[in-house]
C-alpha positions in Angstrom: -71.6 -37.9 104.2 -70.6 -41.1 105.0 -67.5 -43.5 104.4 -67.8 -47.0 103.0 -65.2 -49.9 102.4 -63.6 -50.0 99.3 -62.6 -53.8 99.6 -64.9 -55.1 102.1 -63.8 -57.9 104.4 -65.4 -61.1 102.2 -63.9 -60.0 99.2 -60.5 -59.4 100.8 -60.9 -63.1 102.6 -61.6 -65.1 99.1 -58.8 -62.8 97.8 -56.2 -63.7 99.8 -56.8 -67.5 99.8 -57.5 -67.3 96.1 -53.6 -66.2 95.4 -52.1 -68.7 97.7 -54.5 -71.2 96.1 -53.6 -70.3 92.8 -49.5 -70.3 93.7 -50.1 -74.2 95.1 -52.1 -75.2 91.7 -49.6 -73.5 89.2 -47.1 -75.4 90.9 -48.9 -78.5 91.7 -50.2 -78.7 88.0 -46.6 -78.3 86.2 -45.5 -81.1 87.8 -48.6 -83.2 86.5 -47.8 -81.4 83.1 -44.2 -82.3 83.7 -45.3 -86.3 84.2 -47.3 -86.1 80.2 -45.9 -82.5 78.5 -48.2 -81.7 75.7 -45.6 -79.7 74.0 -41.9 -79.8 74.1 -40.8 -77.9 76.9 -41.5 -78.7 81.1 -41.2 -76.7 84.1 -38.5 -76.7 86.2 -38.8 -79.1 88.7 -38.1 -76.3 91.2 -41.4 -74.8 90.1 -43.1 -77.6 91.0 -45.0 -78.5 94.4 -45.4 -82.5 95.8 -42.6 -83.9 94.7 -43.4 -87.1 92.8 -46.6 -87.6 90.8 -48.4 -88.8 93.9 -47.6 -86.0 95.6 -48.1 -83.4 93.4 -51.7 -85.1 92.4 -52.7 -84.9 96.1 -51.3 -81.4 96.6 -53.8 -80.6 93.3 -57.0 -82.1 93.9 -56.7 -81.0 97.5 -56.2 -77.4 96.9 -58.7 -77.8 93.9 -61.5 -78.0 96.6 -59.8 -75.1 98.2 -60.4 -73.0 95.3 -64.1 -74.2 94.3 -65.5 -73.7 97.4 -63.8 -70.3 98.1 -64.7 -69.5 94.4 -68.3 -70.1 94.7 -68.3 -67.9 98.1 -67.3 -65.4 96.1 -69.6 -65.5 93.1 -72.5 -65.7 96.0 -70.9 -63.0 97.3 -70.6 -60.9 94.5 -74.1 -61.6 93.2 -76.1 -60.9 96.5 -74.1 -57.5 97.2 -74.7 -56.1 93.6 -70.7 -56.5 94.0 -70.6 -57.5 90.4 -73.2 -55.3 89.3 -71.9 -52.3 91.0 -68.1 -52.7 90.5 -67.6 -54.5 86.9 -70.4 -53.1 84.8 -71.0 -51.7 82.3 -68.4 -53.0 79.9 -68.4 -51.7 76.5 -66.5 -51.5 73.8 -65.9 -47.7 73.5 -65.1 -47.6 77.1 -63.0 -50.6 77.0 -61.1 -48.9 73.7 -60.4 -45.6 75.6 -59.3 -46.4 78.7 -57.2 -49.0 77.0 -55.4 -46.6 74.6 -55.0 -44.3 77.8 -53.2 -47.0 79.6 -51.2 -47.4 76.7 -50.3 -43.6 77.0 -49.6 -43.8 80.2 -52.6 -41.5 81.3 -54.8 -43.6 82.9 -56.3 -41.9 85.7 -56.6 -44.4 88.7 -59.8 -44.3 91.1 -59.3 -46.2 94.5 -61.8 -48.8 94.5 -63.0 -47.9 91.2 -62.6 -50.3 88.4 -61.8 -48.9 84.8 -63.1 -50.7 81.8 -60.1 -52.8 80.7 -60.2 -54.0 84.5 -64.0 -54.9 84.3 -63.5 -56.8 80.9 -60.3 -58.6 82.5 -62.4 -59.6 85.4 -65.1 -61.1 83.6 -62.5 -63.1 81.3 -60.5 -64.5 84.2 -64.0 -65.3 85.8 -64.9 -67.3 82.4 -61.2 -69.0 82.3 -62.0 -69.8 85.6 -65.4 -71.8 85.0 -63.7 -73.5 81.8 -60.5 -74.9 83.9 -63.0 -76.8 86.4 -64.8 -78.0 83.7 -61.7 -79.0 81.9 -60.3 -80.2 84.9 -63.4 -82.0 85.9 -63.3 -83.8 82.5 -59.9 -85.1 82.9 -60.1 -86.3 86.1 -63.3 -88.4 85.2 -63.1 -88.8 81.7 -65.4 -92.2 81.8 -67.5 -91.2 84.3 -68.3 -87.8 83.0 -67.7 -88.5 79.4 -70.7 -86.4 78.0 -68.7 -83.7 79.0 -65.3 -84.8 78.3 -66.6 -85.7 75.0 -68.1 -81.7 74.8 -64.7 -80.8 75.3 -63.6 -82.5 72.3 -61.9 -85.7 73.9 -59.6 -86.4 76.9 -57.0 -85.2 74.9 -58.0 -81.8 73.9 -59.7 -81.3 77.1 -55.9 -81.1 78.2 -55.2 -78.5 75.9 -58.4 -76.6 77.1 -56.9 -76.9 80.5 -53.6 -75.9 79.8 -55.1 -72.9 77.8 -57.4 -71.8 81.0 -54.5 -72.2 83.0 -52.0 -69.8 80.3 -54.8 -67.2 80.3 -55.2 -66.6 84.4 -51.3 -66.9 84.5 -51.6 -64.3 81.8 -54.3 -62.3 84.1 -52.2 -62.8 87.4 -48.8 -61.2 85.4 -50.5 -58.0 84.7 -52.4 -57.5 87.6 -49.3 -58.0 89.6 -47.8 -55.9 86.9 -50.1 -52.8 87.4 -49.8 -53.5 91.7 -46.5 -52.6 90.8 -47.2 -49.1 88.9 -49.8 -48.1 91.0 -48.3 -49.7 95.0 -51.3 -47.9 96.5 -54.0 -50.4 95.6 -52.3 -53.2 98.0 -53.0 -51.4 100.6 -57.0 -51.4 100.4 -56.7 -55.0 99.9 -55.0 -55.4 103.2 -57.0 -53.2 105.3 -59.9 -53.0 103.7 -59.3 -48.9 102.9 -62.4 -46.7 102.6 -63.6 -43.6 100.3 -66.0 -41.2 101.5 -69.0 -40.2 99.8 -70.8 -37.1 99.8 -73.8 -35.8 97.6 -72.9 -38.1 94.8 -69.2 -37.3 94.6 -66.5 -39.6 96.0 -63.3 -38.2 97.9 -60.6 -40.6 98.3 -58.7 -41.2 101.7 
């Protein structure tokens, strides 16, 4: 028998600053929206985060390396502990389909420290949205200089949208985790302090 952690100490780290990195360049990158809208609607400048566009460009390209460098300590991370390997796969489509459908029933059985299938997949996606909004982003910031790849992106122009699109779909993954933190309170907790589960023959007993 023995007990291991069910969020262990480097994930909770790049967790933590991920979400207050994430707050700052939500905020930081409506008010550069705000400055050029590419449809017909802006944030409120309460939302916002630098003030004028000086500000709010500084307050994004600063937190930007925030975010790369604790986002690539991560993926280490979770390539050299099997974290990825162990945690979010397999994904398939059955599995995905059922737990899905029981979510949608409301009978969803919930493992601490055990991802479902609709978690994994959502993982993997917000993983790829966030690879595609550095690229994106890297392509708007140096359009000339890195114009191969703003060019791959279809222009500086729809590079924005790609941006603004990367950006909808991890606001989109942020809502409904914080969404299902709300349904099921007890899986802050481990992500605080680390939690463990104890693990005996093969079978798992939760604390």
């Amino acid at each position: 028998m023995k007990k291991i952690r069910v969020h262990p100490w480097p994930i909770r780290l790049t967790h933590w600053v991920n979400a207050f990195g994430m707050v700052c360049m939500f905020m930081s990158g409506w008010g550069i929206y705000n400055a050029s809208p590419l449809f017909r609607f802006s944030f409120p400048r309460d939302f916002t985060l630098g003030g004028w566009l000086g500000g709010v460009l500084a307050w994004h390209f600063a937190v930007m390396w925030l975010l790369v460098i604790n986002g690539l300590i991560y993926v280490l991370y979770g390539v050299f502990s099997r974290h990825f390997k162990r945690d979010f796969l397999p994904v398939t489509a059955n599995t995905v389909k059922r737990d899905l459908l029981d979510a949608l029933r409301f009978g969803l059985k919930h493992e601490k420290g055990v991802y479902n299938a609709v978690q994994r997949l959502m993982y993997w996606l917000v993983l790829a949205a966030g690879v595609l909004i550095v690229v994106s982003g890297l392509a708007i910031w140096k359009p000339v200089q890195l114009q191969e790849l703003t060019a791959l992106l279809g222009g500086y122009d729809f590079a924005r949208f790609v941006h603004f699109g990367a950006m909808a779909a991890i606001g989109a993954f942020t809502v409904v985790h914080l969404v299902l933190v709300l349904l099921v309170p007890k899986t802050l907790l481990p992500m605080i302090a680390g939690g463990v589960r104890t693990v005996d023959d093969g079978k798992v007993e939760h604390d």
